[in-house]
C-alpha positions in Angstrom: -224.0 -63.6 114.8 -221.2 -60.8 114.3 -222.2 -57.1 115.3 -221.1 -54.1 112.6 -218.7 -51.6 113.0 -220.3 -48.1 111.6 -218.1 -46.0 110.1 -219.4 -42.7 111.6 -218.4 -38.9 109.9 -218.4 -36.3 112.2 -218.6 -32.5 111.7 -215.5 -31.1 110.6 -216.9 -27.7 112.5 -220.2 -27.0 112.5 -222.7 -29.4 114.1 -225.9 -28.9 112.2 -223.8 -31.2 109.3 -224.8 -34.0 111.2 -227.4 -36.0 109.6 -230.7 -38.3 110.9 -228.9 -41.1 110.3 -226.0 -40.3 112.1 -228.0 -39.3 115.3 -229.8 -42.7 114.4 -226.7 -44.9 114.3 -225.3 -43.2 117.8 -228.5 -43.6 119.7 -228.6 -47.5 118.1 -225.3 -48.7 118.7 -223.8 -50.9 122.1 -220.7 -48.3 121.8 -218.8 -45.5 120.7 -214.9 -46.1 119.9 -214.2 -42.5 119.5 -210.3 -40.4 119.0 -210.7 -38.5 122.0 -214.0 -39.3 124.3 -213.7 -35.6 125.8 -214.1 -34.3 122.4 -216.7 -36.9 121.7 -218.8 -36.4 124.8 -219.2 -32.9 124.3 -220.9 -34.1 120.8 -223.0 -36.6 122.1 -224.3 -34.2 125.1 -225.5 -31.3 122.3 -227.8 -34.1 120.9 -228.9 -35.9 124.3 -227.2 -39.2 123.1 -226.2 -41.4 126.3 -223.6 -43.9 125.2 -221.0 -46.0 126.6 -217.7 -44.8 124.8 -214.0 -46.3 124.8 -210.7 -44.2 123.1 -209.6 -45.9 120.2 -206.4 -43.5 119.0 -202.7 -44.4 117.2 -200.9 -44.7 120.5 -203.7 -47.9 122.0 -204.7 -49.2 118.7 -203.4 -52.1 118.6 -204.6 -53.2 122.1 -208.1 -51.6 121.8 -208.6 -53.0 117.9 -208.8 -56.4 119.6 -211.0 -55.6 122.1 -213.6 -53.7 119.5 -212.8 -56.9 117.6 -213.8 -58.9 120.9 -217.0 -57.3 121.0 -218.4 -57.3 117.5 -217.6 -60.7 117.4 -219.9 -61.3 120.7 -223.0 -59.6 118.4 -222.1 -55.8 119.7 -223.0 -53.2 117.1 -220.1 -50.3 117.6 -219.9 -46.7 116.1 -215.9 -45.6 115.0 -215.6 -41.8 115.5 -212.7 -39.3 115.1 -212.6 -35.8 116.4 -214.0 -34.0 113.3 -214.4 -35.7 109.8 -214.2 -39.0 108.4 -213.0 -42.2 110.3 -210.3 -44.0 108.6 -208.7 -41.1 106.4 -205.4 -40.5 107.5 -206.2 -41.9 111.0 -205.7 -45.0 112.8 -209.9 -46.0 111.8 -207.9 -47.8 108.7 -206.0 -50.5 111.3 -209.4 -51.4 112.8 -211.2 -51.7 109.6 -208.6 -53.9 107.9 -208.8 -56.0 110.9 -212.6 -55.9 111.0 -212.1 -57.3 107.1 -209.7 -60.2 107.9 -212.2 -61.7 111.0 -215.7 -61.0 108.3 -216.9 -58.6 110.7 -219.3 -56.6 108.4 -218.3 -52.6 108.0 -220.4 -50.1 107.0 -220.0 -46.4 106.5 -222.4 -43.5 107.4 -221.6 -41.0 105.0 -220.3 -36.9 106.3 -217.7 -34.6 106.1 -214.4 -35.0 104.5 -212.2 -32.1 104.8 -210.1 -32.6 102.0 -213.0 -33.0 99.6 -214.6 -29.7 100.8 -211.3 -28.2 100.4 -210.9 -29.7 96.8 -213.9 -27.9 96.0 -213.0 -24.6 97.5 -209.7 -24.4 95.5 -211.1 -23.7 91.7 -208.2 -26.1 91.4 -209.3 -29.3 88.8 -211.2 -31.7 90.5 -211.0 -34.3 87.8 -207.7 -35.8 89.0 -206.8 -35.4 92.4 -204.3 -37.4 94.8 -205.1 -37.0 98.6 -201.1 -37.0 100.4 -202.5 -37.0 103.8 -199.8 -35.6 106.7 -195.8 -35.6 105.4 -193.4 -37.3 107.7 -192.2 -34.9 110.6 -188.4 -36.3 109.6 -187.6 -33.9 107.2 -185.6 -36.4 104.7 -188.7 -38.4 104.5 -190.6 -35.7 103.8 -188.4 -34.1 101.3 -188.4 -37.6 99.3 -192.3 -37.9 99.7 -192.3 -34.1 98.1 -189.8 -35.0 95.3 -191.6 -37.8 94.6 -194.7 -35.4 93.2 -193.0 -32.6 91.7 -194.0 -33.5 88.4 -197.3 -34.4 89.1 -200.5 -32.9 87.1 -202.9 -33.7 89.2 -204.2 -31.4 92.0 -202.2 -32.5 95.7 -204.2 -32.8 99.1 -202.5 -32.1 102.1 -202.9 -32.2 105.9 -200.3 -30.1 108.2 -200.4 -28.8 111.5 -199.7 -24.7 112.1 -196.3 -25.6 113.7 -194.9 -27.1 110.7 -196.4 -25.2 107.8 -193.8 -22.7 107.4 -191.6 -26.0 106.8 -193.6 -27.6 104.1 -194.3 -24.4 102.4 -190.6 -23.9 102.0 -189.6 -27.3 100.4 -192.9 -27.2 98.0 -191.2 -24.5 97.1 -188.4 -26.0 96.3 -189.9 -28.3 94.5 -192.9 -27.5 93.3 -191.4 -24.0 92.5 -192.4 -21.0 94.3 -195.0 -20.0 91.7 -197.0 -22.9 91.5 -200.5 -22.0 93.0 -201.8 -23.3 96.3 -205.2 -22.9 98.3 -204.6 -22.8 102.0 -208.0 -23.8 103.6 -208.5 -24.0 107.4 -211.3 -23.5 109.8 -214.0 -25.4 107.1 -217.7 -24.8 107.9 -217.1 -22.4 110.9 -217.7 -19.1 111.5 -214.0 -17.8 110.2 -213.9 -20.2 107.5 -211.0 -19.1 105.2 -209.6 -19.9 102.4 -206.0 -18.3 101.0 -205.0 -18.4 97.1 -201.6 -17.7 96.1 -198.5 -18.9 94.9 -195.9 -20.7 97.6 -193.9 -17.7 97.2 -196.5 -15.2 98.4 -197.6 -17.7 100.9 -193.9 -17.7 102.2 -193.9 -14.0 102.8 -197.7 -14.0 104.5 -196.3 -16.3 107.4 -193.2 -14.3 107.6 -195.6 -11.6 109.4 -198.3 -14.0 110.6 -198.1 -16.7 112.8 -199.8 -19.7 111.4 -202.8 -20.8 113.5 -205.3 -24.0 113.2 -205.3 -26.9 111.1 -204.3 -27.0 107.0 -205.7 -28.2 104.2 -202.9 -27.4 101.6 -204.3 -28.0 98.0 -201.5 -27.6 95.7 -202.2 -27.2 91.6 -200.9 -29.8 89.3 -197.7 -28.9 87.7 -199.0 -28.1 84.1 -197.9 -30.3 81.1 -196.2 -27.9 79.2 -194.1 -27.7 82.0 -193.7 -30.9 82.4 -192.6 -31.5 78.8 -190.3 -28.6 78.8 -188.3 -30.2 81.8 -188.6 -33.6 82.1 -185.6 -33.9 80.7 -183.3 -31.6 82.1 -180.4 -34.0 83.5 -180.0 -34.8 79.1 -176.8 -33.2 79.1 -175.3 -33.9 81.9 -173.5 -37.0 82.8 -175.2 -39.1 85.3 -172.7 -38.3 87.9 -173.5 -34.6 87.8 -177.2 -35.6 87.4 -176.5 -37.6 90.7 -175.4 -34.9 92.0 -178.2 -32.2 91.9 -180.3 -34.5 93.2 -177.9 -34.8 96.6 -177.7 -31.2 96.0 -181.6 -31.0 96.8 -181.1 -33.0 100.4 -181.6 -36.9 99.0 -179.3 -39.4 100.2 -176.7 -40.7 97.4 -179.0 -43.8 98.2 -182.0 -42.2 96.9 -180.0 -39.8 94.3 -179.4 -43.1 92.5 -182.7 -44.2 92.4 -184.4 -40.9 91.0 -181.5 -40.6 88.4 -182.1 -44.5 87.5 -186.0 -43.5 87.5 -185.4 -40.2 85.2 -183.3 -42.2 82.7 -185.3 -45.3 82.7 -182.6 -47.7 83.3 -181.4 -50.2 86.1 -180.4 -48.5 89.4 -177.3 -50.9 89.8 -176.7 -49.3 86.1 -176.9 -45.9 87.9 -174.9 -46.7 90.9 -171.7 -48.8 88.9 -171.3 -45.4 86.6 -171.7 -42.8 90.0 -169.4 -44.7 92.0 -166.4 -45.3 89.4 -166.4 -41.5 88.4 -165.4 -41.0 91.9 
């Protein structure tokens, strides 16, 4: 009979969020697969929980997946733990469950902290249409397409970012987002200097022009209204769909990807798009 992997929340920061049932699950299970076992350690010592433990992180998961899968499938019950939050969410957890799914090992989740729920919630953003973004691509074309790609979004926009690359997102939400659309900057969730920022992009620009950005993100980011999205969905309408091309190239995309937004905008073929760019030139 196949063991089950428990999908186990951790704190996010402060450790009396832990529940029975996690403290149960830990003290039942054959093993801990956690992000970082020195991080994990120091969270099983504060409870008096003695468990074997294994690393199970994006640079060995392909590896260690089949060796958790090796042992669930010998009867092993084993707990899947990340350094502060929810397994799976934006973290190499997702791998191991998909693999869990397609060898019928049974999954089951033990319910915690989420930071970018608690930050949703913090915001006074809407939280009745919401789209979690995760971490945006360190090349910054990739990121700049994944950004254009929500500018005209209405829901409220979740993301993750590290302090060392804030300053960099900020400035191309900016650019398209626009530098007064509201964000909540959220960082340091359930400890002691817990703090959340509200302001536009623009006045969030100028803060990290003095201060150095420190800790983890949550960006929330409001959803473009929908009287501005009616006023200017269709601003390339008078131009010809080289120029309207062209602004989009203007804005950093490839003439690749300028095609395919332009084709997207006007509703049409992109080959459509691409024949009428190409023999203006």
């Amino acid at each position: 009979m196949y063991g089950t992997l428990y999908l186990c929340a951790t704190p996010i920061g402060n450790l009396s969020d832990v529940s029975a049932r996690f403290l149960e699950t830990l003290k039942y299970v054959d093993l801990i697969a956690a992000e970082d076992t020195r991080v994990t350690i120091k969270l099983l010592n504060h409870f008096n929980i003695k468990k074997p433990l294994t690393s199970y992180h994006e640079h060995n998961k392909a590896e260690k997946g089949e060796y958790i899968l090796s042992l669930l499938k010998e009867g092993k019950n084993i707990a899947l733990v990340s350094d502060a939050g929810t397994p799976a969410i934006s973290d190499p957890g997702e791998d191991l469950v998909k693999l869990c799914i397609e060898n019928g090992i049974n999954i089951t989740p033990i319910p915690g902290c989420v930071a970018a729920v608690n930050a949703l919630i913090l915001s006074g953003f809407s939280t009745k249409r919401f789209s979690f973004e995760g971490f945006l691509s360190v090349n910054k074309r990739h990121r700049r397409e994944h950004l254009r790609s929500l500018e005209n979004d209405t829901h409220t926009l979740i993301f993750y970012e590290a302090p060392h690359k804030l300053i960099h997102t900020l400035a191309d939400m900016a650019e398209f987002f626009g530098k007064d659309r509201k964000i909540a900057l959220v960082r340091e969730l359930t400890k002691i200097h817990e703090e959340v920022m509200r302001f536009t992009l623009d006045e969030a620009l100028n803060k990290f022009d003095e201060v150095k950005p420190r800790g983890e993100y949550v960006i929330v980011v409001e959803g473009k209204s929908k009287e501005q999205t009616q006023s200017q969905q269709q601003w390339w309408e008078n131009l010809t769909i080289s120029a309207h091309v062209e602004e989009y190239i203007k804005k950093g995309l490839s003439s690749k990807d300028a095609i395919k937004a332009a084709a997207s905008d006007r509703n049409v073929q992109k080959r459509e798009i691409y024949n009428e760019y190409h023999n203006d030139k």
